[in-house]
N, C-alpha and C positions, 0 to 999 in steps of 0.2 A: 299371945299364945305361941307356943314353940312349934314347928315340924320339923319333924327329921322325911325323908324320903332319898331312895339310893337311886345314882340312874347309872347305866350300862354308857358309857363313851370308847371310841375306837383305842384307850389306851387304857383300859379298865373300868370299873363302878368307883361312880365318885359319890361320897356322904355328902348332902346337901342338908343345912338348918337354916333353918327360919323362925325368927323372931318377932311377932307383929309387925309383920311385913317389912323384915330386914333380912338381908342374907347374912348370915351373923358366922358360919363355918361353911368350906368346898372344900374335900380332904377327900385325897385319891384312900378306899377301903377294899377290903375285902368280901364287904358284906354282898350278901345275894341281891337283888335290882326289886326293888319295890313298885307298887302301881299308883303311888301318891298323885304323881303329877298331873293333874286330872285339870285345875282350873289357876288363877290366881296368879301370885309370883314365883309358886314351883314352876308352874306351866311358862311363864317367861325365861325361868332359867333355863329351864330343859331346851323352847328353840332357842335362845341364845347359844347356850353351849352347843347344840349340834350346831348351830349354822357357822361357830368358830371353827368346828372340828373339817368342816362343810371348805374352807379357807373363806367362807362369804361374809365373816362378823368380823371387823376388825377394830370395834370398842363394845363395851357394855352398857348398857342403860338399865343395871340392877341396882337398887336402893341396898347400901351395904352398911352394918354396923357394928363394930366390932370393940373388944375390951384392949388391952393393953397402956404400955405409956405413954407421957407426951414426945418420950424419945422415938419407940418407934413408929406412931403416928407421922413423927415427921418423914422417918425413911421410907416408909409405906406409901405416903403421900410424893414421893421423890422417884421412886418405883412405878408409878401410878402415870411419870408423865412419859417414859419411855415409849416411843410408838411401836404399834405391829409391824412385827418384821428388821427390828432392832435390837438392838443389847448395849449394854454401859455397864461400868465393873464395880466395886466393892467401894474402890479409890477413888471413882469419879462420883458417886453418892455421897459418901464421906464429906468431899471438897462442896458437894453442889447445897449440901447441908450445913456450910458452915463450919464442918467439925473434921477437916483431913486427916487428925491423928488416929480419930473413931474407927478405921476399917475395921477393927475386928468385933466392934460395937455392931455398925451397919449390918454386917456379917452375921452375928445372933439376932440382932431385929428380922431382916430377911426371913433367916428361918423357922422364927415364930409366928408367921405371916399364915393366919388362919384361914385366907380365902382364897388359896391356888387357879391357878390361869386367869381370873379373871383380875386379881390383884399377881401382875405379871414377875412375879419373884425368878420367874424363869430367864426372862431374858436378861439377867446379873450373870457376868460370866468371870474367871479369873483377870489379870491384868495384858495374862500373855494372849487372851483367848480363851484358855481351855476351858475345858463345863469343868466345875464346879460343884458341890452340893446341891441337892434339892429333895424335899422332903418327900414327894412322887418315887424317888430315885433318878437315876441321871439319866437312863433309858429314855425316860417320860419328858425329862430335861429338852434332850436331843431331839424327841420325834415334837415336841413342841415347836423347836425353834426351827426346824425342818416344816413344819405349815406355814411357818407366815414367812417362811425363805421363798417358798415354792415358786411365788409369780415373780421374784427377782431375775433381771437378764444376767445369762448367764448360769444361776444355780441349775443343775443335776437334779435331778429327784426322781427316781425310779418308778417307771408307770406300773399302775396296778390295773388289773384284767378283772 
């Protein structure tokens, strides 16, 4: 059985679906914030995601399922092993895939990457650094990789009142 339900998170309402008990889509929306998440695997998404947004989550333990190919299964799967609080580029998936010529392959798989923050397409940045694309937009990009910066010695991160 499918659910959709929206939840309100500190950098917008994210669309949440569920597929007999898979997270099958997590797409930052527009849409107004639903009361879905009452029990079940909404209800675990929901504190997961706060308790990431929280800096207190630093992996997932949601049942995920998703369509695409065996190509980008792999890169998704390669993206999947980056830790909180890290990043690695376009080039270094590419290569850690087997296929270094692929950047611009890697590149469209990424962005087809239907389950945002929790399948960490964010922390891909360009080769110099810079942020890069992301389907959030790059705002959401930045204040992402600014949470799991935060407990780093040394990082800056502006207190909030």
């Amino acid at each position: 059985m499918r659910e959709n339900a929206v939840m309100r998170t500190p950098l917008g309402n994210v669309l949440v679906e569920t597929w007999d008990d898979y997270l099958v889509k997590l797409q930052f929306t527009d849409l107004p914030e639903t009361d879905k998440f009452l029990d079940g695997l909404l209800m675990d998404i929901r504190i997961q995601l706060g308790l990431y947004f929280q800096g207190k989550q630093k992996t997932f333990d949601i049942p995920v399922a998703f369509g695409g190919t065996d190509f980008q299964h792999k890169v998704w799967m390669e993206v999947n092993k980056i830790p909180f609080g890290n990043t690695s580029t376009y080039e270094k998936i590419a290569a850690n895939i087997g296929n270094p010529q692929a950047v611009r392959a890697v590149g469209t798989a990424i962005g087809a990457n239907p389950i945002l923050v929790m399948l960490p397409c964010h922390r891909i940045v360009g080769k110099h650094g810079q942020l890069t694309g992301y389907a959030g937009g790059l705002w959401r990009k930045s204040q992402l990789l600014e949470i799991e910066q935060k407990e780093k010695v040394g990082k800056q991160v502006p207190l909030q009142f």
